[in-house]
N, C-alpha and C positions, 0 to 999 in steps of 0.2 A: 336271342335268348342268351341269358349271361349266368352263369354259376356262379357262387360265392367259397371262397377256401380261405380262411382264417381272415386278412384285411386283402385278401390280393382278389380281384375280380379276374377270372378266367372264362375266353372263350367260350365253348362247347367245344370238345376233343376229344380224342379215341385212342385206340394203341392197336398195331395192324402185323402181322405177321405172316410171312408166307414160307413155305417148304415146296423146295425145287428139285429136280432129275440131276442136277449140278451146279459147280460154282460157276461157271462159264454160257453166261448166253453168246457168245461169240463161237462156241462148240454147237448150237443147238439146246443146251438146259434151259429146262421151261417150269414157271409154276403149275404143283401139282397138288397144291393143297393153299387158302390162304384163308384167313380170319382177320376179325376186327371186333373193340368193342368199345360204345361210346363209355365216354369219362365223367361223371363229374362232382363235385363237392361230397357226393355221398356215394362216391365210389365207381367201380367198375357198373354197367349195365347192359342195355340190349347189344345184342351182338349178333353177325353174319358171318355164318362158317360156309364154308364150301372146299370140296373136293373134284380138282379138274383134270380132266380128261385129254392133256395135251399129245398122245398118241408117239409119245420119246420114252426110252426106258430111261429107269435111274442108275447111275452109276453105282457101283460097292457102294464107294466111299460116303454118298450123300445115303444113300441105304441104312450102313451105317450110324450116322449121324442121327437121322429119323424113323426109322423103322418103317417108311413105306415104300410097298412094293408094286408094281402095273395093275397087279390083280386088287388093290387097294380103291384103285381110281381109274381102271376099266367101266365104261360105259356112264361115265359121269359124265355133268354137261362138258361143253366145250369152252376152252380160253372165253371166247368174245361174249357168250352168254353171261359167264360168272363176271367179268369183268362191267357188263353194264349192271348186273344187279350191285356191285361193290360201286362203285359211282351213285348210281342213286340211293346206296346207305349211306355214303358218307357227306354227301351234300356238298356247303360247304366250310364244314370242320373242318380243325387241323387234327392231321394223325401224323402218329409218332410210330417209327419203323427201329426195334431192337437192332444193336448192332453184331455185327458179326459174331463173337465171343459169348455175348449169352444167344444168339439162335443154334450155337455148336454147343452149350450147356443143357437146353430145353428142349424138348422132344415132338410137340403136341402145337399146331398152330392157334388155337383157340386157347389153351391154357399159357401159351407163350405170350398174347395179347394182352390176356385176364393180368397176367405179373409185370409187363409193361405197364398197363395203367393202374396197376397198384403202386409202382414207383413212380412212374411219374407224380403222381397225389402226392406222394412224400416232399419229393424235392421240392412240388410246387409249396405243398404247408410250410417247410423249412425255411425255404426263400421269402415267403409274407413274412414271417416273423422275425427278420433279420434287419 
């Protein structure tokens, strides 16, 4: 299945975001939140949020950063659950991961997703028409 955006044909593609216990998986920091939501011609759509249960606290600093706390994502499923339901959402599309700078701007993994692939749409429109 192919989408249409002004003359440039695009895959099928998402924008995915996730919120971690820290900057450091070499520390032990684990995703504790992540979202996705497919892309296309007419915009942002279906999307898989979930909140995980990686059983690490979060540091101040990333606390900070997203507002969530143990008791946030206490007794949610666990890493390997959400991650096969995220696999079999995403098929195989291509997804687009915000970079450092706006995930330290945005707060909300599913709303950080949603402005991902609102931007990406732009650049893609911008670039057909070029």
């Amino acid at each position: 299945m192919r989408c249409e955006l002004g003359k440039r044909k695009l895959k099928p593609a998402g924008a995915v975001d996730l919120k971690t216990t820290g900057m450091s998986p070499a520390r032990g920091h684990r995703v504790i939140e992540i979202a996705t939501v497919r892309i296309s011609g007419a915009g942002p759509g279906e999307a898989f949020h979930s909140m995980i249960d990686c059983g690490r606290k979060v540091t101040p600093g990333a606390r900070q950063v997203h507002g969530i706390s143990e008791a946030m994502f206490a007794g949610q499923p666990e890493p390997v659950l959400v991650f096969d339901y995220f696999r079999q959402f995403i098929g195989g599309d291509l997804y687009l991961v915000p970079g450092e700078t706006e995930a330290l701007r945005l707060h909300r993994a599913l709303d950080d997703a949603r402005a991902v692939g609102k931007i990406w749409l732009k650049i893609s429109d911008r670039n057909a028409t070029l």
